[in-house]
PQR file of N, CA, C, O and H, with PARSE charges and radii, in Angstrom:
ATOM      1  N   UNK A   1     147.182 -90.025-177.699 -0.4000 1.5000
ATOM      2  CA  UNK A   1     147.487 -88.635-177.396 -0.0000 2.0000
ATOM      3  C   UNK A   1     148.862 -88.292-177.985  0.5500 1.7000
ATOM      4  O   UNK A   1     149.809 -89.017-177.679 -0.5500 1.4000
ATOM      5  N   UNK A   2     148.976 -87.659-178.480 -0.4000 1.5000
ATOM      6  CA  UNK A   2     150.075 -86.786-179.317 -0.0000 2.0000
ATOM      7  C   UNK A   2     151.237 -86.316-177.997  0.5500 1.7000
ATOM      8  O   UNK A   2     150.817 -86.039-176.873 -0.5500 1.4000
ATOM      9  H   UNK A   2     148.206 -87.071-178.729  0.4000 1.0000
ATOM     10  N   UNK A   3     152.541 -86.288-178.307 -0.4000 1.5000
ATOM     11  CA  UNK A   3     153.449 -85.568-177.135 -0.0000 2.0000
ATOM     12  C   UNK A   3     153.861 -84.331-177.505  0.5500 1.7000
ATOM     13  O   UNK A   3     154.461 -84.301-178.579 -0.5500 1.4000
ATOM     14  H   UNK A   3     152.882 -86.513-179.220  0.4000 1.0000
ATOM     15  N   UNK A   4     153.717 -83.293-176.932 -0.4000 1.5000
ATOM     16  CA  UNK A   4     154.103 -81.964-177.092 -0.0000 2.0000
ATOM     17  C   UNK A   4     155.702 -82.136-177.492  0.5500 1.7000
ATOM     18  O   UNK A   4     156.360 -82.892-176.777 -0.5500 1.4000
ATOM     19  H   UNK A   4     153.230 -83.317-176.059  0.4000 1.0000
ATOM     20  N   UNK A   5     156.342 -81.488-178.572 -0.4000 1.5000
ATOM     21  CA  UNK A   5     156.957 -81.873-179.850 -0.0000 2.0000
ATOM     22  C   UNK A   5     158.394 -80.385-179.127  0.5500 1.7000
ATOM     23  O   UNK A   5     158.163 -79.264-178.673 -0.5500 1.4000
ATOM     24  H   UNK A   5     155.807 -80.874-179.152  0.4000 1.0000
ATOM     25  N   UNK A   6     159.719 -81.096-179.333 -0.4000 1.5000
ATOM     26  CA  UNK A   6     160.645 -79.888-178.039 -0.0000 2.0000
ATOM     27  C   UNK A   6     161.493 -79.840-179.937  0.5500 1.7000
ATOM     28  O   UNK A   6     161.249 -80.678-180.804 -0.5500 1.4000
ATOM     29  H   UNK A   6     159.907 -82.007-179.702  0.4000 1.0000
ATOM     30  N   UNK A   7     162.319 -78.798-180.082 -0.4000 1.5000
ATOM     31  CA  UNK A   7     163.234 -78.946-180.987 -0.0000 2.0000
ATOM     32  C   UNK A   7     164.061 -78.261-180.444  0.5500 1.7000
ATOM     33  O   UNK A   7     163.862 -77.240-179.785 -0.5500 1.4000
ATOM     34  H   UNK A   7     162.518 -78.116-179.377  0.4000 1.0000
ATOM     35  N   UNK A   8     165.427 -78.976-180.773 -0.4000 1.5000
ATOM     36  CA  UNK A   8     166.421 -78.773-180.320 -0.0000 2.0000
ATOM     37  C   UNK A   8     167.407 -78.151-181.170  0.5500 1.7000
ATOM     38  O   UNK A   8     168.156 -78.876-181.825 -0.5500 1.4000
ATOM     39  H   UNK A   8     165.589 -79.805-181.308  0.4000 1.0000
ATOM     40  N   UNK A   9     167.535 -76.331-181.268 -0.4000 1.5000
ATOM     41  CA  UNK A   9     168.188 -75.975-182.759 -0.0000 2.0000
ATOM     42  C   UNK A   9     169.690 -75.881-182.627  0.5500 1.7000
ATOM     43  O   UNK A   9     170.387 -75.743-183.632 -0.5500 1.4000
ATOM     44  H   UNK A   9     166.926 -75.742-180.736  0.4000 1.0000
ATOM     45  N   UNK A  10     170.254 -75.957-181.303 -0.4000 1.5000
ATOM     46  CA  UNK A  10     171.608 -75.851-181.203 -0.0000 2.0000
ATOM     47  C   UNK A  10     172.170 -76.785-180.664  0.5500 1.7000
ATOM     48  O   UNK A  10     171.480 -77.708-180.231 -0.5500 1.4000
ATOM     49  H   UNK A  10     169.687 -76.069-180.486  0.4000 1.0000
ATOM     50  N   UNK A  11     173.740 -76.816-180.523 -0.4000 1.5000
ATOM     51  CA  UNK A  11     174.063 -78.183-179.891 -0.0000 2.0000
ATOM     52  C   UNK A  11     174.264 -78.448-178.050  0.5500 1.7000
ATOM     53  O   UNK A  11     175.057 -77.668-177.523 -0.5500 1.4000
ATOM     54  H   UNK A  11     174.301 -76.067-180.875  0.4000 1.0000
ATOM     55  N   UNK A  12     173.744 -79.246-177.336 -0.4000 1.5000
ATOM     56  CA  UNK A  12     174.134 -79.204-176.174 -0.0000 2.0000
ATOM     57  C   UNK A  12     174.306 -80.669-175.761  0.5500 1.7000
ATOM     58  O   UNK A  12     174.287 -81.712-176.416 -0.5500 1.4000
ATOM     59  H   UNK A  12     173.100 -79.879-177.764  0.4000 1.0000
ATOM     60  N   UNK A  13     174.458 -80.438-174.618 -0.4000 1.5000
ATOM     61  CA  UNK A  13     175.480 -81.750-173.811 -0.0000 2.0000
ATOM     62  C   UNK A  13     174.801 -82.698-174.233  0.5500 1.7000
ATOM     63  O   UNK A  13     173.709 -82.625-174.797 -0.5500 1.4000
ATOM     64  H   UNK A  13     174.473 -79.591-174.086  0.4000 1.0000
ATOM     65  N   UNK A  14     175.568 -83.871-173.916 -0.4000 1.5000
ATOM     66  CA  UNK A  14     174.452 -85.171-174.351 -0.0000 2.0000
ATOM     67  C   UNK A  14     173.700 -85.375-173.032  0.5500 1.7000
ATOM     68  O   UNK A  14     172.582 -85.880-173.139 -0.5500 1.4000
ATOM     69  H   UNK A  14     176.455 -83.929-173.457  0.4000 1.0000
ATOM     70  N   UNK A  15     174.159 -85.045-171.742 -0.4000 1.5000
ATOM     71  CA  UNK A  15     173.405 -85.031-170.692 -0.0000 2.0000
ATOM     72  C   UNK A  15     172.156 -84.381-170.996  0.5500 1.7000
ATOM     73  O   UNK A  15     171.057 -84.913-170.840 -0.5500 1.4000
ATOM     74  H   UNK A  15     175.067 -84.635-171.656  0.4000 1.0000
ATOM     75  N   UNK A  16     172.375 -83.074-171.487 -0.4000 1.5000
ATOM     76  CA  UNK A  16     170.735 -82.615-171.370 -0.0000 2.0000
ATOM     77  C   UNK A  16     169.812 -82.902-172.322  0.5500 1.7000
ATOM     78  O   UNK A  16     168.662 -82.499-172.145 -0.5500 1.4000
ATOM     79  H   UNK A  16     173.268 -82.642-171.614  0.4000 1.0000
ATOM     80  N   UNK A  17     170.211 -83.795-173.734 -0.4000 1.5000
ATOM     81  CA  UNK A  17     169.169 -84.285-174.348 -0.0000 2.0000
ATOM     82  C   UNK A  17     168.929 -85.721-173.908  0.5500 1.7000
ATOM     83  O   UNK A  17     167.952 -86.339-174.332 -0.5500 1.4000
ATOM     84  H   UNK A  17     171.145 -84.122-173.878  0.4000 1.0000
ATOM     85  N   UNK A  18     169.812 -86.266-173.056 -0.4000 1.5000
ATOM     86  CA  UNK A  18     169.077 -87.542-172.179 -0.0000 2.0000
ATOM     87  C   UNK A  18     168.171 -87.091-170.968  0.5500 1.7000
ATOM     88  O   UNK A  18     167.240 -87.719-170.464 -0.5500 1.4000
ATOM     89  H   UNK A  18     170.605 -85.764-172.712  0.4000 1.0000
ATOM     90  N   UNK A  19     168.540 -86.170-170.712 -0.4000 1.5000
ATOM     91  CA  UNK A  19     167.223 -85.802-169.815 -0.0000 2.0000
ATOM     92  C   UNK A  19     165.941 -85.514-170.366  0.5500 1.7000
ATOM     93  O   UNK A  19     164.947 -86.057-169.885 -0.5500 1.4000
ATOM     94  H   UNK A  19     169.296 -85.660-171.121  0.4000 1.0000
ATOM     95  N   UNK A  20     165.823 -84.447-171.654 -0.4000 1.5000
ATOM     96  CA  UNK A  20     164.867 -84.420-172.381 -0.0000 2.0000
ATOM     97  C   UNK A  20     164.436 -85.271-173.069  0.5500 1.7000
ATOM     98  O   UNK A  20     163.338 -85.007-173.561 -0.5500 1.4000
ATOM     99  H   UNK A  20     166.631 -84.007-172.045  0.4000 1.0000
ATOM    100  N   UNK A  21     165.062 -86.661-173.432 -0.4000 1.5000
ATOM    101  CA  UNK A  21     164.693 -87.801-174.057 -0.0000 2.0000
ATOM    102  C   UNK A  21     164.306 -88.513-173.291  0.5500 1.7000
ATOM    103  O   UNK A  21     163.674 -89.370-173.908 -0.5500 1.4000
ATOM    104  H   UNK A  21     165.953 -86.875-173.033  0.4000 1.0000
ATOM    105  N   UNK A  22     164.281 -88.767-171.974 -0.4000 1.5000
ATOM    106  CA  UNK A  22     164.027 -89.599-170.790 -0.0000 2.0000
ATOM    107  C   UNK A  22     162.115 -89.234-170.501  0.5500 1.7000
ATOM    108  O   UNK A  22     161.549 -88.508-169.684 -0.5500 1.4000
ATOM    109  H   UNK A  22     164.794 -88.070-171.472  0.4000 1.0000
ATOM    110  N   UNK A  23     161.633 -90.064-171.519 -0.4000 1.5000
ATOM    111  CA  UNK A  23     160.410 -90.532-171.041 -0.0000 2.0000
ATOM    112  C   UNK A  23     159.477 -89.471-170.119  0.5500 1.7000
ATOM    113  O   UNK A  23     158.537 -89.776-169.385 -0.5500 1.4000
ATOM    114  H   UNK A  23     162.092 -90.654-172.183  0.4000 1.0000
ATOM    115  N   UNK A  24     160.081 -87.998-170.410 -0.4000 1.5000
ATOM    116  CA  UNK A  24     159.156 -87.255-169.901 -0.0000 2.0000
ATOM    117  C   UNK A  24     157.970 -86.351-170.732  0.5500 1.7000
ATOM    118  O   UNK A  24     157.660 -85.159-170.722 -0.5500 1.4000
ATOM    119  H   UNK A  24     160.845 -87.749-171.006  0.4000 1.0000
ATOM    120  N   UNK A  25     157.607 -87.230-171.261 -0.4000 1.5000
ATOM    121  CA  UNK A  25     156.003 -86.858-172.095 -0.0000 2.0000
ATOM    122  C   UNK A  25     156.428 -85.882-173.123  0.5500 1.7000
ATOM    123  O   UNK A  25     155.569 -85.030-173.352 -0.5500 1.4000
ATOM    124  H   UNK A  25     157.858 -88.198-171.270  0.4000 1.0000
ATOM    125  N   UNK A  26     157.399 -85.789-173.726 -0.4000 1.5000
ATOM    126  CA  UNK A  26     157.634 -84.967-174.873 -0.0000 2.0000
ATOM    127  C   UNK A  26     158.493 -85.565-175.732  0.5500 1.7000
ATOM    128  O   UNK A  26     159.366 -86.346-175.353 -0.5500 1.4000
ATOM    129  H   UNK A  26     158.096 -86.481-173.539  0.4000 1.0000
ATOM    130  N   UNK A  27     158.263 -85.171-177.171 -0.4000 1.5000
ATOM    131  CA  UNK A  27     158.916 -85.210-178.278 -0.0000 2.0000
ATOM    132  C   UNK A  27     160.475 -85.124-178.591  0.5500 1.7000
ATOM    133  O   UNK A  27     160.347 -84.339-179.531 -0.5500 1.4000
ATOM    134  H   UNK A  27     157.554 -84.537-177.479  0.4000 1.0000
ATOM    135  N   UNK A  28     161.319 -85.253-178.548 -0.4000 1.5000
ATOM    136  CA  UNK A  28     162.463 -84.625-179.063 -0.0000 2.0000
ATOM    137  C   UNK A  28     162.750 -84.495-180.235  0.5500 1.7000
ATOM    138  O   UNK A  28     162.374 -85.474-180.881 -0.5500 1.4000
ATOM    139  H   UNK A  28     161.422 -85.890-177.785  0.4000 1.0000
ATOM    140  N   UNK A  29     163.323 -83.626-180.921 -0.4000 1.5000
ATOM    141  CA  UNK A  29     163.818 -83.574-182.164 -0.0000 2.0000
ATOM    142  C   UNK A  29     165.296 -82.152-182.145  0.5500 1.7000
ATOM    143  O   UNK A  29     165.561 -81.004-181.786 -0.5500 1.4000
ATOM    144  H   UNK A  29     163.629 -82.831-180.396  0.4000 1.0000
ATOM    145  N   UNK A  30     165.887 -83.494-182.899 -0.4000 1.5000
ATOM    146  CA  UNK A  30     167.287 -82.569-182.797 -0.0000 2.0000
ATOM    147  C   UNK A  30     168.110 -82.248-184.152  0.5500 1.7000
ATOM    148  O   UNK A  30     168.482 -83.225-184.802 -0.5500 1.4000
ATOM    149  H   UNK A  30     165.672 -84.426-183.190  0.4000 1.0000
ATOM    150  N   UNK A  31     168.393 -81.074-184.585 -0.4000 1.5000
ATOM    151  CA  UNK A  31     168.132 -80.652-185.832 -0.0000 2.0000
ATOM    152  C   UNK A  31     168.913 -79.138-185.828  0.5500 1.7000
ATOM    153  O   UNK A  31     168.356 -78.106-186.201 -0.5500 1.4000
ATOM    154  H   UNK A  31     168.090 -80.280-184.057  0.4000 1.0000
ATOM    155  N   UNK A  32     170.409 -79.215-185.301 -0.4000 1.5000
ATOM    156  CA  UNK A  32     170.908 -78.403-185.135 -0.0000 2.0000
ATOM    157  C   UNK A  32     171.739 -77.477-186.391  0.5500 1.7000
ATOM    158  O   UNK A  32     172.350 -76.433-186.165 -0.5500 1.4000
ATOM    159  H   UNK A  32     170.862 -80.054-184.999  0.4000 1.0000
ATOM    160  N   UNK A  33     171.622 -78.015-187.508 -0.4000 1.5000
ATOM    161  CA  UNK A  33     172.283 -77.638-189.196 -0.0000 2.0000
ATOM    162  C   UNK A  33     171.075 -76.888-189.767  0.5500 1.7000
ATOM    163  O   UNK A  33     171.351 -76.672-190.946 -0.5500 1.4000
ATOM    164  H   UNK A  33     171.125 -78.863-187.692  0.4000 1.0000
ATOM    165  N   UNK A  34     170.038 -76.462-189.521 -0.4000 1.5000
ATOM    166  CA  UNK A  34     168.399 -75.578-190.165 -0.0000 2.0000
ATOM    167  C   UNK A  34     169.466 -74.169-190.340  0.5500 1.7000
ATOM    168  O   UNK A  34     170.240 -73.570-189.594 -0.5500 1.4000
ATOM    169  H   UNK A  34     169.814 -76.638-188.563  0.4000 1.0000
ATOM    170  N   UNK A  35     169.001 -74.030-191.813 -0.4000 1.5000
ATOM    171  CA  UNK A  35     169.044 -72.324-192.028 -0.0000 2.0000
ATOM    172  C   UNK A  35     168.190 -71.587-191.009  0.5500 1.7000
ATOM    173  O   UNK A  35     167.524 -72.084-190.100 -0.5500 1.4000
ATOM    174  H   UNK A  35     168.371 -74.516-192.419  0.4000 1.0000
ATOM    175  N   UNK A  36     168.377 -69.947-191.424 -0.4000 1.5000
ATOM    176  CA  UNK A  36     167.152 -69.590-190.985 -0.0000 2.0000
ATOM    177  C   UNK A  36     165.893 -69.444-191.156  0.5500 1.7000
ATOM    178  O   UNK A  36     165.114 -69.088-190.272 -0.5500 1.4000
ATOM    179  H   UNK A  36     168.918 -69.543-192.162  0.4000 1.0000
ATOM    180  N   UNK A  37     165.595 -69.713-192.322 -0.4000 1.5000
ATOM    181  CA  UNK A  37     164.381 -69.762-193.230 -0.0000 2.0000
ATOM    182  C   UNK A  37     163.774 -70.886-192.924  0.5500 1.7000
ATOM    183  O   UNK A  37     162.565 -71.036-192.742 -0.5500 1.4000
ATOM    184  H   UNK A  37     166.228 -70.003-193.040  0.4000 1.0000
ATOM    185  N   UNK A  38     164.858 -71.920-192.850 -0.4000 1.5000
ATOM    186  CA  UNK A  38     164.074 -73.781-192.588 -0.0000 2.0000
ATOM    187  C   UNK A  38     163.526 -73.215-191.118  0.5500 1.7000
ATOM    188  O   UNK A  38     162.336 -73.429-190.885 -0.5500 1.4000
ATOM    189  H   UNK A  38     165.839 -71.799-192.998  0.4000 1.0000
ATOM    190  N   UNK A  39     164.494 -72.339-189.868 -0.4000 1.5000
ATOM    191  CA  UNK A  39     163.801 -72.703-188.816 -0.0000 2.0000
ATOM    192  C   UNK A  39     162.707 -71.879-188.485  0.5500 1.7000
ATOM    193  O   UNK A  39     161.795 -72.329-187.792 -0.5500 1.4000
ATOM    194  H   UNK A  39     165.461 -72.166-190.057  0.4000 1.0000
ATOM    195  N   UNK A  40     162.700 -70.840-188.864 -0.4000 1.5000
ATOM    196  CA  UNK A  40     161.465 -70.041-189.336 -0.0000 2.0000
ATOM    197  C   UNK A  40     159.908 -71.046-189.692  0.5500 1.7000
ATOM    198  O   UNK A  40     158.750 -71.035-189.273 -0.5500 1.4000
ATOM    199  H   UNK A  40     163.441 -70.475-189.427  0.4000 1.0000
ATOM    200  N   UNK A  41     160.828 -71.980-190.858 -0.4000 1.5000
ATOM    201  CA  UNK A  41     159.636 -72.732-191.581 -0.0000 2.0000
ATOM    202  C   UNK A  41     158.826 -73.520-190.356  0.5500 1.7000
ATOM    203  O   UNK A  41     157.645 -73.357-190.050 -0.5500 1.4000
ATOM    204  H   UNK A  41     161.769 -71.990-191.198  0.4000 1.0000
ATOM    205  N   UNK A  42     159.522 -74.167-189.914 -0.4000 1.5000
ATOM    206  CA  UNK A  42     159.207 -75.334-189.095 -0.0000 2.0000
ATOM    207  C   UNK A  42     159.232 -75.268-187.151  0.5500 1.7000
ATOM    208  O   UNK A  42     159.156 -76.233-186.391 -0.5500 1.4000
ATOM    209  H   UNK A  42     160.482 -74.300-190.163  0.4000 1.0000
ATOM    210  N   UNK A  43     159.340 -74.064-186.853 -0.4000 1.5000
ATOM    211  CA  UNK A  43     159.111 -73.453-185.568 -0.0000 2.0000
ATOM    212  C   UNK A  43     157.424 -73.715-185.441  0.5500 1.7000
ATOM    213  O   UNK A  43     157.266 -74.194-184.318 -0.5500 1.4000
ATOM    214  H   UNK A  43     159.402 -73.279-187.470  0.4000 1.0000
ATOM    215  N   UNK A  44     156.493 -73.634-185.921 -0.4000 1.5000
ATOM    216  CA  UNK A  44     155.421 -73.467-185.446 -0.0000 2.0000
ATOM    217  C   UNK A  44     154.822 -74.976-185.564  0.5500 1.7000
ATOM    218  O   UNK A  44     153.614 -75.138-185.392 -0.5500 1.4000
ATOM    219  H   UNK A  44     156.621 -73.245-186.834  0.4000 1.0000
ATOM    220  N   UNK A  45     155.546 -75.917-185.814 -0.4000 1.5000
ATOM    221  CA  UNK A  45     155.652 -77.427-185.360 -0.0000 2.0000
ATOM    222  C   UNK A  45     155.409 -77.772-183.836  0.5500 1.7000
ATOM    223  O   UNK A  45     154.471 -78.397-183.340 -0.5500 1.4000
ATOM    224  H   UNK A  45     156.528 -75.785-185.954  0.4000 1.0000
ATOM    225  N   UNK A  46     156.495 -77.204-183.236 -0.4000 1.5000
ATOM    226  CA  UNK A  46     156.760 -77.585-181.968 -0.0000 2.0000
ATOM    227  C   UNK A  46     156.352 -76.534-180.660  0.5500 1.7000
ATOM    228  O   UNK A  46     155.912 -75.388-180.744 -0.5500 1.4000
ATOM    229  H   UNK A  46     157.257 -76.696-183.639  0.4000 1.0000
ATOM    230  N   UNK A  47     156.600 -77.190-179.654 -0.4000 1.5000
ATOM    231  CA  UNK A  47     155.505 -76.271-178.845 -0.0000 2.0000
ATOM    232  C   UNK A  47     156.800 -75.801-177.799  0.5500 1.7000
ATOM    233  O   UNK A  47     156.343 -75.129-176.875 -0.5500 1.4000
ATOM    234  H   UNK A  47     156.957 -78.121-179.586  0.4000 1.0000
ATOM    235  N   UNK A  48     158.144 -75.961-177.714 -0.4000 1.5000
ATOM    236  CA  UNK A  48     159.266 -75.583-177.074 -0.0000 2.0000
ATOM    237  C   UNK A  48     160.601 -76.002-178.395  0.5500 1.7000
ATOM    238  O   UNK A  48     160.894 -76.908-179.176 -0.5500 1.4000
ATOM    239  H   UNK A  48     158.516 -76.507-178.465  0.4000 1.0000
ATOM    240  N   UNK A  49     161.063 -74.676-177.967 -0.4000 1.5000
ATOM    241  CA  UNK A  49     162.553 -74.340-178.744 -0.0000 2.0000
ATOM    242  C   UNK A  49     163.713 -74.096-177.811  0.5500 1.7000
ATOM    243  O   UNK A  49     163.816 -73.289-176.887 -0.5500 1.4000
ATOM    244  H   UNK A  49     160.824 -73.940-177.333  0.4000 1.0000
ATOM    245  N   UNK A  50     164.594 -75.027-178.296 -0.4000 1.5000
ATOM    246  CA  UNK A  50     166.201 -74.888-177.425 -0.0000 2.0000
ATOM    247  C   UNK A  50     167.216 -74.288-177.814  0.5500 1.7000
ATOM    248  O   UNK A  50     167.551 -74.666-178.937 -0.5500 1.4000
ATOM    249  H   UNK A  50     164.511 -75.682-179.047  0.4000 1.0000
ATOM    250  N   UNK A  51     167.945 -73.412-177.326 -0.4000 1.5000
ATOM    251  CA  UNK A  51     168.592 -72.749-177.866 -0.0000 2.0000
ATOM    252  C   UNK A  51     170.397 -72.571-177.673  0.5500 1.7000
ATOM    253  O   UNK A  51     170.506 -71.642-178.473 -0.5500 1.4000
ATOM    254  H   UNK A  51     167.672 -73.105-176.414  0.4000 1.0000
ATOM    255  N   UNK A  52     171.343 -72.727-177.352 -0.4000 1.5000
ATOM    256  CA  UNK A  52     172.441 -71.774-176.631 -0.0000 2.0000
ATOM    257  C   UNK A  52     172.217 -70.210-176.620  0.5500 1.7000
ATOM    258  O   UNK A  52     171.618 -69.598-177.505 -0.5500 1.4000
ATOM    259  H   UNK A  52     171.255 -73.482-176.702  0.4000 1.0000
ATOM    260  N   UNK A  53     172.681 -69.752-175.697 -0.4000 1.5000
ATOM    261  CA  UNK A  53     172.529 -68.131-175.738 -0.0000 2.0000
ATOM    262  C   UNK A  53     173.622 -67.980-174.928  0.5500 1.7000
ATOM    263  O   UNK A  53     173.998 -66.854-174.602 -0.5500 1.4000
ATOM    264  H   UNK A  53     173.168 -70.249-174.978  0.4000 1.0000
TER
END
């Protein structure tokens, strides 16, 4: 079974990508340097996007 795939486009604590890396049935990928065009490209990869706001 495949793990539902999280990308991570901005930077945050290292706490909260050890929580999201902690063996809870999803993907991580962290990839905070994407133009906007790359993240455009590659958004419909993953099934959750992280953001700062």
């Amino acid at each position: 079974m495949t793990l539902p795939k999280v990308l991570i486009a901005d930077s945050i604590s290292q706490h909260g990508i050890d929580e999201l890396s902690r063996d809870n049935g999803v993907d991580v990928s962290i990839q905070t340097k994407l133009s906007p065009a790359k993240l455009i490209e590659i958004i419909p990869e993953f099934a959750a996007l992280i953001v700062r706001s």
